[in-house]
C-alpha positions in Angstrom: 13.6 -38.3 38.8 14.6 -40.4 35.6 12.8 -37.1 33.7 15.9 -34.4 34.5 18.9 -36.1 32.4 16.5 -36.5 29.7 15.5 -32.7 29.7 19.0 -32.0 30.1 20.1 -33.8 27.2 17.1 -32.5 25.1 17.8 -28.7 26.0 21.5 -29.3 25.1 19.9 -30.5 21.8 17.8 -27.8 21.5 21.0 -25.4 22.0 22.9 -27.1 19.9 20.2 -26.2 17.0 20.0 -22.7 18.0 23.8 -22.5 17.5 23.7 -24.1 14.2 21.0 -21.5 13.0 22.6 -18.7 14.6 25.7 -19.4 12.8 23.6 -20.1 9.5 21.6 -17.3 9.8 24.8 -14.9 10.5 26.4 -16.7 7.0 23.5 -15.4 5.3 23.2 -12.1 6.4 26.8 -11.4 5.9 26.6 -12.8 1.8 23.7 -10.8 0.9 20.4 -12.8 1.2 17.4 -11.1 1.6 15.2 -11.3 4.8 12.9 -13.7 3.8 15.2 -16.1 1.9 17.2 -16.1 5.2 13.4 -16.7 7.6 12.8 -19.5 4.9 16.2 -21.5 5.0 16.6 -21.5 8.9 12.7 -22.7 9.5 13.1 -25.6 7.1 16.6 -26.4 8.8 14.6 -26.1 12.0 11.3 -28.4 10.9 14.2 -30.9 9.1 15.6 -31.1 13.3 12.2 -31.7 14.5 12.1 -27.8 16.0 10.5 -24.4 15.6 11.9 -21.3 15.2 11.0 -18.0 15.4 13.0 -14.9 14.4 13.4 -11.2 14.3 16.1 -10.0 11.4 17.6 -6.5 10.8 20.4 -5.6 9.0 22.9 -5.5 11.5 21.5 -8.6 13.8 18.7 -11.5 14.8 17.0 -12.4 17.4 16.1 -16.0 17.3 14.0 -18.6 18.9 14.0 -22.5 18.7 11.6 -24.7 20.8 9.8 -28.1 20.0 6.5 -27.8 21.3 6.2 -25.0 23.4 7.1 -22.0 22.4 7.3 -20.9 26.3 9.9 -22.9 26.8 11.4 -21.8 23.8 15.4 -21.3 24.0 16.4 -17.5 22.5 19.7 -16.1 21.1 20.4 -12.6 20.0 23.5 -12.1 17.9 25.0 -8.7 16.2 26.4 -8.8 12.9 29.1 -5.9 11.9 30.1 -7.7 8.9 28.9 -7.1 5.3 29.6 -8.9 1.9 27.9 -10.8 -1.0 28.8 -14.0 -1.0 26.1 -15.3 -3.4 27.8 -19.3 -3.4 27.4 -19.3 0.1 23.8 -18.1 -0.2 23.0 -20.7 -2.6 24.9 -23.3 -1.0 22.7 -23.1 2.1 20.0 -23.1 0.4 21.3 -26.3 -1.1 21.4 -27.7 2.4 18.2 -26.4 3.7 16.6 -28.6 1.1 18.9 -31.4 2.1 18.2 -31.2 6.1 14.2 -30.8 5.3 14.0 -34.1 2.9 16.9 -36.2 4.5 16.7 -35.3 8.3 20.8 -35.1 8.4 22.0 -35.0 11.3 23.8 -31.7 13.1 27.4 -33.0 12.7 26.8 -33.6 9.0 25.3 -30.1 8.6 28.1 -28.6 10.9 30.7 -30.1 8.9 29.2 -28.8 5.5 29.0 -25.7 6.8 32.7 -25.8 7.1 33.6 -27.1 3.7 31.1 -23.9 2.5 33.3 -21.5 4.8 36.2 -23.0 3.4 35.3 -22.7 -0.1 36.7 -20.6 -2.4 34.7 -19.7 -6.1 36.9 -17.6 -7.6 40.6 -16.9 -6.6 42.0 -13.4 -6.2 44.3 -13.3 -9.4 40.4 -14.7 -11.5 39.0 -11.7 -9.9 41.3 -9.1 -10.4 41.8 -9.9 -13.8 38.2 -10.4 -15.0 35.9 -8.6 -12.8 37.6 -5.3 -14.8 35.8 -6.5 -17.6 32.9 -5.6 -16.6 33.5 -2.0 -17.3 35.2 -2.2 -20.2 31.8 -3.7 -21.4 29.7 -1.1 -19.8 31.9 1.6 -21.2 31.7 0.4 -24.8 27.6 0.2 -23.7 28.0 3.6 -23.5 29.4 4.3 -26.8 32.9 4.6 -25.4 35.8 3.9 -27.2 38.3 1.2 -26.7 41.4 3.6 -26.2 38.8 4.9 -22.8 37.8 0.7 -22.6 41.3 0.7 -22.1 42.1 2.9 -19.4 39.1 2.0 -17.6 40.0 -1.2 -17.0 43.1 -0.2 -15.3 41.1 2.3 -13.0 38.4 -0.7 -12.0 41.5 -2.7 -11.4 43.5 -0.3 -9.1 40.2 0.8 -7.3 38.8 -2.6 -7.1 42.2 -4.5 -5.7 42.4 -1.6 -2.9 38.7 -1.5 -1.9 38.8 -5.4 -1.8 41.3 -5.9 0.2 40.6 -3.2 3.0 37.7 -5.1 3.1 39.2 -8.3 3.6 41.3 -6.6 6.4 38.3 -5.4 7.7 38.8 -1.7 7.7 35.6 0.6 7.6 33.5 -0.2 4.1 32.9 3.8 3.7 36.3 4.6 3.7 36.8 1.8 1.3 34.9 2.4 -0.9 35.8 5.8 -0.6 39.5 5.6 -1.3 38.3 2.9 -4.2 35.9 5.8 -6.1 39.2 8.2 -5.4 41.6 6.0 -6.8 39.6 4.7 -9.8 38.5 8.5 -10.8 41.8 10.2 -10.4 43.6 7.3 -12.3 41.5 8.3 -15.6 41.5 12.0 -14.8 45.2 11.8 -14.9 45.4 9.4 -18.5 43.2 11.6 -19.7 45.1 14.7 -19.1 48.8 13.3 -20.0 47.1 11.9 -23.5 45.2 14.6 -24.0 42.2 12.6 -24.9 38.5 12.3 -24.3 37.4 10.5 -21.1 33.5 11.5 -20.6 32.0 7.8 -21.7 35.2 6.4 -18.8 34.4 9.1 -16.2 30.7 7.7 -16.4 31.5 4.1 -15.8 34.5 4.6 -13.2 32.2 4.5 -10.3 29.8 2.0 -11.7 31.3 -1.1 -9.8 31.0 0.0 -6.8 27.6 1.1 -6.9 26.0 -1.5 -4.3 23.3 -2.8 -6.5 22.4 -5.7 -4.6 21.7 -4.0 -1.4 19.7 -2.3 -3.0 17.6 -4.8 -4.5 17.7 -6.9 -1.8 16.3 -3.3 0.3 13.1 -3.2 -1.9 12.1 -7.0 -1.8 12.3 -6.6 2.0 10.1 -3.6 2.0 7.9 -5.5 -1.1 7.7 -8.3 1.8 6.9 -6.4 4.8 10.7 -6.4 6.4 10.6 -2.4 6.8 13.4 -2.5 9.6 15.6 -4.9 7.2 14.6 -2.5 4.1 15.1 0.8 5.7 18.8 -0.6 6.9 19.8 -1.9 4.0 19.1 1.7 1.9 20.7 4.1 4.8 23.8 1.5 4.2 23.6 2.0 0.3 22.7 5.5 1.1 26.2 6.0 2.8 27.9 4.1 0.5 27.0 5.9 -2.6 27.5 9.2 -1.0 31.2 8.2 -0.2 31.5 7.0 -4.2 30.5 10.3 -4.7 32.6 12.1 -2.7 35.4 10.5 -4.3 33.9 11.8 -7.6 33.9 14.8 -6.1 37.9 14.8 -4.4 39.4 13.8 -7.7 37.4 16.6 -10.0 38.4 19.1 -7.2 41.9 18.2 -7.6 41.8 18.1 -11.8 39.9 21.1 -11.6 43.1 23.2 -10.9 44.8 25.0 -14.0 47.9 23.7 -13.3 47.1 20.0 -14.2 46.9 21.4 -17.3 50.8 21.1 -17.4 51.3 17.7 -17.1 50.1 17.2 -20.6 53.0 14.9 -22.1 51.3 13.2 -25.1 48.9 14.2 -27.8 46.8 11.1 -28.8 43.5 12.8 -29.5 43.7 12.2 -33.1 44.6 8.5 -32.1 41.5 8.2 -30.2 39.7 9.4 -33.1 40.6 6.9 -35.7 40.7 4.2 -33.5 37.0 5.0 -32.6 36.2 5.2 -36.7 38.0 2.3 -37.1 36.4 0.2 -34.7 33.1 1.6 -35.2 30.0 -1.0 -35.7 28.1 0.4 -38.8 25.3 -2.5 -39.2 21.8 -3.4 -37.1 22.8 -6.7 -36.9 26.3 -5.8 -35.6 25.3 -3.4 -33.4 22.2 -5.7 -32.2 24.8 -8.2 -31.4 27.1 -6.5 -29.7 24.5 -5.0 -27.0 24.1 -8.6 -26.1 27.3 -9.4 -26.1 28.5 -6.5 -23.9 25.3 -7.0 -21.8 26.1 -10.3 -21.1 29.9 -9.6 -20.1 28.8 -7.2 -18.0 26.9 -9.2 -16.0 29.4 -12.1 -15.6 31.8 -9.2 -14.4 29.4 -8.3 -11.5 28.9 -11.7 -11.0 32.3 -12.5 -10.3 32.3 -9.6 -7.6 29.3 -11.2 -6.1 31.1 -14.6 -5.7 28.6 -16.3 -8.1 28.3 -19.9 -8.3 30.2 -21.0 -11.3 27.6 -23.4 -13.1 25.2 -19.8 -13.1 27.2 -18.0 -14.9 26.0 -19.0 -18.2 22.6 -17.8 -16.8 23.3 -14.5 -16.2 25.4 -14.0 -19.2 22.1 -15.2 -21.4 19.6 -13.3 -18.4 22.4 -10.3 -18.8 22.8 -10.1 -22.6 18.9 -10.6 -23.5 17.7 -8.3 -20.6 20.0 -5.3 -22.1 18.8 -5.9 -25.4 15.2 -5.7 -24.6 16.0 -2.5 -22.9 17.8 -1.0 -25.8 15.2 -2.3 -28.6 12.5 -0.7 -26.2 14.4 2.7 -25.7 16.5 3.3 -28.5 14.3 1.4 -31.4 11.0 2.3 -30.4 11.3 5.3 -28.3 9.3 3.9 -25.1 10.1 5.5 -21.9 13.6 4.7 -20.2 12.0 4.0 -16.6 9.1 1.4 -18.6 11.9 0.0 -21.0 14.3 -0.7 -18.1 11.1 -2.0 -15.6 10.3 -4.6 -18.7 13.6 -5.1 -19.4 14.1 -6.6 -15.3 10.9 -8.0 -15.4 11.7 -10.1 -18.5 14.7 -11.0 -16.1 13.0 -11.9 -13.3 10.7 -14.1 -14.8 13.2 -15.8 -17.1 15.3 -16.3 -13.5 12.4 -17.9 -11.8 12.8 -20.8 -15.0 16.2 -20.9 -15.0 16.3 -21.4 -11.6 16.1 -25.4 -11.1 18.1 -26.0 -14.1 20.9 -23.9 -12.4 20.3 -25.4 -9.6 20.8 -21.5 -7.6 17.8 -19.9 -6.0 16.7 -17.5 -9.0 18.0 -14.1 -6.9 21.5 -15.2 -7.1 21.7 -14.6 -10.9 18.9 -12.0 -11.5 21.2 -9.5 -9.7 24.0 -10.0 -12.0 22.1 -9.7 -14.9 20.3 -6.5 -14.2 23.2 -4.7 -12.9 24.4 -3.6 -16.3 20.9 -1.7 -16.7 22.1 1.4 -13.8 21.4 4.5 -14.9 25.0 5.8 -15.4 24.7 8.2 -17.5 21.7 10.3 -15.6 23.4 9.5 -12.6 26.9 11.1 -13.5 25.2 14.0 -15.0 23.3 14.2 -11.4 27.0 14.0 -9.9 28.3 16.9 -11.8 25.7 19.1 -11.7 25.6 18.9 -7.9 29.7 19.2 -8.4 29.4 22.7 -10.2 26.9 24.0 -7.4 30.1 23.4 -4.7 32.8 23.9 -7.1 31.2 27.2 -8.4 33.2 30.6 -8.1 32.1 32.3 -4.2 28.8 33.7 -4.7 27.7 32.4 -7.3 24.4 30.9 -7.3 23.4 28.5 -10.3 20.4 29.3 -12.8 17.0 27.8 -12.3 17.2 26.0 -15.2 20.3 24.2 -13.5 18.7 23.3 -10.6 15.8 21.8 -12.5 18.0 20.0 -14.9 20.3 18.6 -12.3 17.5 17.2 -9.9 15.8 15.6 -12.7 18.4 13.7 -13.0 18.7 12.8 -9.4 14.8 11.9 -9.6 15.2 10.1 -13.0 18.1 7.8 -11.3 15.7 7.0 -8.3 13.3 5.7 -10.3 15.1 4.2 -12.5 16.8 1.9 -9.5 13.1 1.6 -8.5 12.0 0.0 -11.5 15.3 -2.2 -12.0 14.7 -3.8 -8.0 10.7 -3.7 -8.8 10.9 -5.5 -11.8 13.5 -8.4 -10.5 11.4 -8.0 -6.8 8.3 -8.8 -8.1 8.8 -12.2 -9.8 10.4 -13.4 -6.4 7.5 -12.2 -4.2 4.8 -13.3 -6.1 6.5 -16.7 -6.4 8.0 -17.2 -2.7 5.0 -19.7 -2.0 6.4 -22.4 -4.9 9.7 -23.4 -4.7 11.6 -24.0 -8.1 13.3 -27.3 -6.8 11.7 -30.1 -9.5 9.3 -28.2 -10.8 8.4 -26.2 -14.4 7.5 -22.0 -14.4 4.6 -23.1 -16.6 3.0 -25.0 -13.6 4.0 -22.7 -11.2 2.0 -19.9 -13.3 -0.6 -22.1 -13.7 -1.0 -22.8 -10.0 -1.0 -19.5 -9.1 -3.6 -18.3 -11.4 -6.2 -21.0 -10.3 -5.1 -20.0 -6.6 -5.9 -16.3 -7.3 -9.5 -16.9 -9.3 
């Protein structure tokens, strides 16, 4: 008799805590964690309660479980998740907290009303992003030995495509079309400078894209499939899949529409000469220079990105250093020594990877959140631009005309090249973070970590 309020007020608890990691779990999902980051932080939430949890994660929704004893009696939730967004502050933030619940036992008011303060908070404002993320173009365009009259004009187009994609976003509208109309924008904004100036806008056409490329999906797509999450992997790359194939169809619209020989009559200005001497004139002659400004531009690069991804603010000095060092590597490698692209970029991310797993507690971010960002500036955007405009010429060829053999070959060698090329970027940030998931990095040194491993694995 006396038995029934108490089981009543112990399966309100127990509701209560599947609420709490339902609503933690669809915070996660929605910022960009990976599976198993998000299976770790809600069963040490759970265990800090004095519960269990079991759950099944996809892309798009959970199914989770929370019981004390008996997982029979268990109490289950299933909730769908339309949203998607990288919020990497939140991300780190909860892991923060998971940490926090597991040591200190806090109780579920105190979590709920941290949660809040990490809903309500706000890294970077709109006006920070709109006028830095830009940057990080500008640095990949002079990456690619673009000038700074096409620097220029690129940041402009990132601007313009970034402010619109963002804030359809933020209004919820469909992310294809938004990122559609933000490829569209950003493309036909340098084909049009480029035609009125009559100036060269190859090195710019390359880059224009390159900030919308989702990156971090997939990444985050191979460490699930790396971890046994196929369902979570496989979503994750059809989503990346669509996306890129809407950048490209942007590509695609605004080339159509500059391809018409009329456009050739809104030429106004000749500054090719302009853009000529301003590229001598600003050209870096010396190794040292040019050493230095690889890491320099790496590093901006990956702050830009970082600011996209809502970055935690004490990381960013991370992934400028993880950004700036990991680029060089992968220049010295290719450039320097002539290794391989795919093997310079793979020990380029690995060196990034590892480097994030020590930098992690000192940061005091989960190591993910910053080795993103600073292997983002390492995309194949060259190869993958060539790709793009090979398979433009095939559409946008005269009727009838079928390309040569050799263009076929050429052109999906790039598509291949670009495919593994993404492999070996998420492969070599992936595999730090599998091999490691056992350790945390809270308190602890790489070195012993390494160590430990090692005598675990002889």
């Amino acid at each position: 008799m006396f038995d029934e309020p108490n089981k009543l007020i112990e399966d309100r608890k127990t509701q209560s805590v599947l609420h709490l990691l339902t609503e933690i779990g669809e915070m996660m999902i929605t910022s960009g964690a990976h599976t198993a980051r998000i299976i770790r932080n809600l069963e040490r939430i759970a265990v800090g309660l004095g519960y269990h949890c079991e759950l099944v994660l996809t892309y798009t929704g959970f199914v989770i479980s929370v019981y004390k004893q008996n997982k029979f009696k268990a109490h289950t939730l299933a909730k769908t998740i339309k949203a998607k967004g990288l919020n990497f502050e939140t991300v780190s933030e909860i892991s923060i907290l998971s940490w926090d619940v597991f040591e200190n036992k806090i109780s579920i008011a105190e979590i709920k009303a941290i949660l809040k303060q990490i809903k309500a908070k706000k890294v970077y404002s709109s006006l920070q992003l709109y006028a830095l993320a830009p940057l990080a173009s500008v640095a990949l365009c002079l990456l690619f030995d673009g000038d700074w009259l096409q620097s220029l004009i690129v940041y402009f187009s990132t601007l313009f495509g970034y402010y619109v994609r963002r804030e359809l976003m933020l209004k919820h509208h469909n992310h294809m079309v938004a990122f559609f109309i933000g490829a569209t924008i950003s493309t036909l904004f340098i084909h049009l400078t480029g035609v009125i100036f009559n100036i060269q806008i190859k090195e710019a056409m390359v880059v224009s894209v390159l900030y919308l490329i989702p990156g971090a999906v997939m990444i985050n797509a191979f460490i699930d499939y790396l971890e046994g999450y196929f369902e979570s992997g496989t979503s994750r790359f059809i989503y990346s899949f669509m996306l890129v194939l809407m950048i490209a169809f942007g590509f695609y619209v605004s080339n159509l529409i500059f391809s018409n020989p009329f456009i050739n009559d809104l030429n106004v200005f000749d500054m090719s000469q302009l853009q000529i001497q301003i590229k001598e004139g600003l050209e870096i002659t010396s190794m040292g220079g040019i050493y230095l400004s690889k890491i320099l531009l790496g590093g901006v690069t990956s702050v830009g990105f970082a600011l996209m991804f809502n970055t935690p603010r004490r990381a960013l000095w991370t992934v400028f250093i993880l950004g700036g060092l990991g680029y060089f590597i992968k220049f010295l490698l290719f450039k320097e020594l002539d290794v391989n692209l795919i093997l310079s970029i793979f020990v380029a991310s690995c060196f990034v990877g590892l480097s994030g797993m020590y930098f992690a507690h000192r940061a005091h971010t989960p190591p993910i959140i910053f080795m993103i960002p600073a292997v983002i500036n390492m995309i194949p955007g060259l190869i993958s631009y060539e790709f793009m405009m090979g398979m433009i010429d095939w559409i946008s060829g005269d009727k009838g005309q079928k390309p040569s053999v050799e263009e076929v070959i050429q052109t999906f060698s790039y598509g291949i090249s670009t495919v593994f090329i993404l492999f070996a970027l998420a492969l070599g940030v992936a595999f730090p973070v599998v091999v490691f998931k056992s350790y945390t990095v809270k308190g602890k040194d790489l070195n012993v970590m390494i160590k430990k491993l090692f005598a675990r694995n002889s």
